[in-house]
N, C-alpha and C positions, 0 to 999 in steps of 0.2 A: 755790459756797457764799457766803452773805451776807457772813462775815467768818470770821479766822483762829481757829485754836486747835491750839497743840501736843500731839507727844503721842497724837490717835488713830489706830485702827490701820488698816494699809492696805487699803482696800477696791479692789475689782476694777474695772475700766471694760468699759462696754457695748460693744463685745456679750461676754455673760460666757460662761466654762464651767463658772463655779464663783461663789458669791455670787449665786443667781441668787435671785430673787424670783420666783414663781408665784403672779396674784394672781386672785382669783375674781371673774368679772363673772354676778352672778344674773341680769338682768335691766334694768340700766344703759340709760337712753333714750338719744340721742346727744347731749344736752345733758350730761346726765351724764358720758357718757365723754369728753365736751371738756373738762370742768371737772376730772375724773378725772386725764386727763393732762397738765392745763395746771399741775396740782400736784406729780404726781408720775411724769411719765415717767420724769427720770432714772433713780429706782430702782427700776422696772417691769422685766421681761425679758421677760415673755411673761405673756399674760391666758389664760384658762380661758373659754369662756361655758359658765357651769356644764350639769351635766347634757345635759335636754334643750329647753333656752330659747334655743338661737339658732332653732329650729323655731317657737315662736311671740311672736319680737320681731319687734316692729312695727318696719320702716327700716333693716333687717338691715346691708343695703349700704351705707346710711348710716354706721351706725356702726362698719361695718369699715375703712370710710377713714379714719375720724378716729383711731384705732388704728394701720392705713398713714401714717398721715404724721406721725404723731410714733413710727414707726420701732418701733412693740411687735408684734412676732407675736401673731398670734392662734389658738387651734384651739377645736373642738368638744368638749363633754365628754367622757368615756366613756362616759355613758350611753345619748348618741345612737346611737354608735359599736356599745355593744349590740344596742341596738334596730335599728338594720340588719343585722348577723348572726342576730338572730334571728330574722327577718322574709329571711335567705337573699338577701340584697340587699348581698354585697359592694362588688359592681362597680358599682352605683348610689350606692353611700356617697364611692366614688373619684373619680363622676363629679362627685358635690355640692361636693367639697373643689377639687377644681379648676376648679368653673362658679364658686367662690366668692373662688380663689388662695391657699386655706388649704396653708400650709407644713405644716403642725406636724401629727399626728395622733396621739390618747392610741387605744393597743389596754390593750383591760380587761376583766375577766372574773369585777367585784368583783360580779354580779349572775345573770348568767349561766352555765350551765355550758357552758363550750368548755374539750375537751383542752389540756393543757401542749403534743402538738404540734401540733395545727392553731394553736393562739394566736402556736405559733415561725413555722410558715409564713403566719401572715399578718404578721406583724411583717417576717419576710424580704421578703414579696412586698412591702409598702408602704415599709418603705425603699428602696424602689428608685426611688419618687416623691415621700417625702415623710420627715421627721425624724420619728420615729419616740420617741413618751415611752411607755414599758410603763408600768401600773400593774401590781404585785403587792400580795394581801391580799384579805380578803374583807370587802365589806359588813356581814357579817350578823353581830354582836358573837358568837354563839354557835360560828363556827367559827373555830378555834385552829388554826393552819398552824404546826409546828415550827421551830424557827429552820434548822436543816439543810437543812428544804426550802425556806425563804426563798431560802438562800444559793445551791440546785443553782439553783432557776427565776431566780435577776437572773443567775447566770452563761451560765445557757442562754440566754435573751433576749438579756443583749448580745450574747452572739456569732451569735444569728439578727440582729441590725443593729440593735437600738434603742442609740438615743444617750443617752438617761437613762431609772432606771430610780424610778419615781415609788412611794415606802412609802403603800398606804394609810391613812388615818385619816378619811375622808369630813369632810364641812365642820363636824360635831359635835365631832372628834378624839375619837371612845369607842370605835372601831373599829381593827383593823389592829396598827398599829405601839405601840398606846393600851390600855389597861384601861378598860373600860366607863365608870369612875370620871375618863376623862382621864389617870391615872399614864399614865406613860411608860412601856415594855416595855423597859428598860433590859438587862435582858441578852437581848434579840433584837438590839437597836440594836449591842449590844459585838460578837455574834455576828457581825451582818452587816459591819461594819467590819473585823470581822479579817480577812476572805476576799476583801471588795468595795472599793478604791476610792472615798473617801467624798464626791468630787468627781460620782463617775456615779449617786449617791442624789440623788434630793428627798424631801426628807420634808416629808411632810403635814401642818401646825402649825395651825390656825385659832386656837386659844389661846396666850393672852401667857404664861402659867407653861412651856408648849409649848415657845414661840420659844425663850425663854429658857432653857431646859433645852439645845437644839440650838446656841447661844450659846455658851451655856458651855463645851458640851463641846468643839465643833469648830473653834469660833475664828468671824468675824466673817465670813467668807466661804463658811458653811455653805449649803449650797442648800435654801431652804424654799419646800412648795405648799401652795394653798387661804389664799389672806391674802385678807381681806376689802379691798375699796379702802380704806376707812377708816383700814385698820391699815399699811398699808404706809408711810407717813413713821415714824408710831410702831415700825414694823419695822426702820427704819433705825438710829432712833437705839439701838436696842439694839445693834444691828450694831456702830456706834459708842463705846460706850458712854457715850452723853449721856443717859442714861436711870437710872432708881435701881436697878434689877434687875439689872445689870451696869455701874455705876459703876466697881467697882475693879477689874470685870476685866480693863479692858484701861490702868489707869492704876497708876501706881507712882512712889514718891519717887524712884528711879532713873533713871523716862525723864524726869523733871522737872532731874535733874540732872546727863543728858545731856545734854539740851537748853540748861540754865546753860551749861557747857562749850563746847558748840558755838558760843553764842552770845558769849560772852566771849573765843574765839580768834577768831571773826570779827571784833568788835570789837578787837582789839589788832591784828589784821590791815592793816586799814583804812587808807588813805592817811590822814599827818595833815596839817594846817589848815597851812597857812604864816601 
């Protein structure tokens, strides 16, 4: 950090398992994604190349290095990830990820229709090569998945081997986790938290009322996906609360006056001056 200030609250260090940032790259040339990270690695944890755009970015490899060397994982959308199942081309989607050193791999099924168990068995099967993010939820604002059956499919998934388990709300947030309108599905979100672990969710945020909403509720080290690069310092300081959307959440005349305290037994502490 540039300079000090007491008082905020504790944020996670990289590599995280919680506080994570999931940030969406559409399209980024490699220019970009150097100037991307030369801003905001630190609070990056892993990039998205949304959809299906790392297929036709120009300098692919290019820009996957510059992601490898300032240390951010990278994977492939879901969408892609689709379109090789649907197209019966598992074993060739394994071989992309690995001619490419992609760690990370989103299994998703917010378009397609694949069974709850072949989605566990291919989640089994690709953990066994790769870190494994499920998305749960569907695309298509018109279908309404019951909070019950949210909670059986993230309990089913982690225990076929995904490591997190990603709420849809597609990069719009009108979907999923979302009312068409953007509202929040507040009692899916209560639902799934009561049953799940809210460390093993990302939620899907692309909006600041969003972030904020997730902010609030779960504290500064809430895991959120789909942040636009733009948004991601601005994401921070919410995190922080350096931001006017959660100013006072994370501050109080209390921890100001701990910090008096503290600072005033220090000082009486102190060797004195001969």
């Amino acid at each position: 950090m540039a300079f000090k200030l007491n008082n905020l609250p504790d944020r996670t260090e990289k590599p995280r398992e919680k506080g994570i940032t999931l940030a969406l790259d559409k399209g980024f040339s490699v220019r970009q994604a150097e100037d991307f990270c030369e801003s905001s690695s630190h609070y990056v944890d892993i990039v998205k190349l949304g959809w299906g755009t790392s297929y036709v970015t120009q300098n692919l490899e290019d820009k996957l290095a510059v992601y490898d060397n300032a240390d951010i994982p990278v994977y492939f959308g879901g969408t892609l990830f689709e379109a090789y199942v649907l197209r019966d081309q598992l074993d060739a989607y394994k071989k992309l990820l690995k001619r490419f050193n992609i760690e990370y791999v989103e299994v998703s099924n917010g378009t397609i229709w694949l069974s709850d168990d072949r989605k566990r068995n291919i989640i089994s099967e690709l953990s066994q090569d790769f870190t494994v993010l499920s998305e749960v939820g569907s695309k298509n604002p018109n279908d309404i998945i019951p909070p019950y059956k949210w909670v059986s499919m993230i309990n089913k998934e982690l225990e076929a081997g995904a490591w997190k388990i990603i709420a849809e709300a597609r990069e719009s947030g009108t979907v999923g986790v979302f009312r068409p309108n953007g509202e929040v599905r507040s009692g899916l979100i209560d639902e799934i938290v009561d049953q799940i672990p809210v460390e093993k969710m990302i939620f899907e945020a692309p909006k600041k009322q969003q972030q904020v909403w997730f902010i609030r509720k779960f504290g500064s080290n809430v895991n959120l996906g789909n942040i636009a690069p733009a948004e991601v310092i601005p994401v921070e300081t919410l995190r922080l609360g350096l931001r006017g959307d959660t100013l006072f959440d994370f501050y109080s005349l209390e921890d100001e006056m701990d910090q008096f305290y503290v600072d005033d037994e220090e000082e009486s502490n102190a060797p004195k001056e001969e």
